[in-house]
C-alpha positions as CSV (number, residue, x, y, z in Angstrom):
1,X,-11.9,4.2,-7.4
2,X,-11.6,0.8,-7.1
3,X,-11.5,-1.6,-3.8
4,X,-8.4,-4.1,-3.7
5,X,-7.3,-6.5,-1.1
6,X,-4.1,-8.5,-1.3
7,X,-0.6,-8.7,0.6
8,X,2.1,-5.8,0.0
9,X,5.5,-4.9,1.4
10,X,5.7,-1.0,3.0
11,X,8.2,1.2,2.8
12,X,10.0,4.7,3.5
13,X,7.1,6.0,5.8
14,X,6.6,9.4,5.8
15,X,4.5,10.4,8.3
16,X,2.4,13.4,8.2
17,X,-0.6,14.6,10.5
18,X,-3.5,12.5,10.5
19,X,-1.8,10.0,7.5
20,X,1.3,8.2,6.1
21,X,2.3,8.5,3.1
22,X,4.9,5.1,1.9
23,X,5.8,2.8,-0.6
24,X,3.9,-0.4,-1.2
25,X,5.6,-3.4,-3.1
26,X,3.3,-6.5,-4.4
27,X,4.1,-9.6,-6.8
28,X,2.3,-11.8,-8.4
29,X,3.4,-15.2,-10.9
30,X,3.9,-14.5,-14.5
31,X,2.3,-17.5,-16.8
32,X,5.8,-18.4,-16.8
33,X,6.0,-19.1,-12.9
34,X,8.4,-16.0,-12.9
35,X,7.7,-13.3,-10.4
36,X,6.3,-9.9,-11.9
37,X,6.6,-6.8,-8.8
38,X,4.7,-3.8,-9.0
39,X,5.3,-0.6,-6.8
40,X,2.8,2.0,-5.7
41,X,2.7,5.0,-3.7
42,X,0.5,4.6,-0.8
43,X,-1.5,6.3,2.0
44,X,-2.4,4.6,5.2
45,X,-5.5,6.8,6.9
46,X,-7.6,6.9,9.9
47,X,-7.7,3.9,12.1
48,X,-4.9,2.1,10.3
49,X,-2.4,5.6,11.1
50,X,-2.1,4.1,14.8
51,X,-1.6,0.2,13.7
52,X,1.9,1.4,11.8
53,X,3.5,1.8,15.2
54,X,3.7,-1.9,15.0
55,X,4.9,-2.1,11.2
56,X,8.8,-1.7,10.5
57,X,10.1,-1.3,6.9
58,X,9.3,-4.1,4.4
59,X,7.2,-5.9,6.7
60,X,4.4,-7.7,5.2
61,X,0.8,-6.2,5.6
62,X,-2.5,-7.8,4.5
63,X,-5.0,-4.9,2.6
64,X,-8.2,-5.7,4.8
65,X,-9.8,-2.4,3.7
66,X,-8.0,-0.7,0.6
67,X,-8.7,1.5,-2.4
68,X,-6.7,2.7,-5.8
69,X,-7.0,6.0,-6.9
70,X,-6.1,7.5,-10.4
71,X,-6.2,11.1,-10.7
72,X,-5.6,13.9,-12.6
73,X,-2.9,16.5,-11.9
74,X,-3.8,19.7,-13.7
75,X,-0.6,21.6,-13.1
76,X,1.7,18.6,-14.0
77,X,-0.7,17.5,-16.9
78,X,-0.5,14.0,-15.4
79,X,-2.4,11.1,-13.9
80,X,-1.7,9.8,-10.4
81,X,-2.4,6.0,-9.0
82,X,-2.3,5.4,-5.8
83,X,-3.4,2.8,-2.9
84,X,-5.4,4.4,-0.1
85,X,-5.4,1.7,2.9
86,X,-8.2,2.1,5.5
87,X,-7.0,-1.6,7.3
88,X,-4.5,-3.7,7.5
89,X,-3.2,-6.7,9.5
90,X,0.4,-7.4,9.9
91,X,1.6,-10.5,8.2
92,X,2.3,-13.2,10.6
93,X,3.8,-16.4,9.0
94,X,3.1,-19.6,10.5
95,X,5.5,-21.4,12.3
């Protein structure tokens, strides 16, 4: 387990009871100054379930209160990651 904060997009929500499951979407600059995106499967829990009413596909969030998980899949024979988030603030861009 290891804590993370940063800025990623959501996506495809798929809300189950007492979590959603989605897509997260970051980037960061290459040494080159191109962009390099990454994609992970995600799980917004507890407190943060009731602040996705607010959150519409591919909106920005800020990972207040995050974790990534690798784990191990016996039946499949194949290691997971994944980004828990506990909190999050919605991105708002100044004007």
């Amino acid at each position: 387990m290891l804590n993370v904060t940063g800025y990623a997009r959501v996506y495809d929500f798929d809300r189950q009871k007492g979590f959603i499951r989605c897509n997260l979407s970051t980037k960061k600059k290459n040494k080159d100054g191109q962009y390099e995106f990454m994609h992970w499967r995600g799980r917004i829990v507890g407190d943060a379930v009731i602040k996705m009413d607010d959150i519409k596909e591919g909106d920005l969030i800020k990972l207040d209160n995050a974790i990534v998980e690798n784990y191990f899949a016996k039946d499949k024979n194949r290691y997971f990651t994944s980004v828990v988030v506990f909190s999050f603030s919605k991105y708002e861009q100044n004007s």
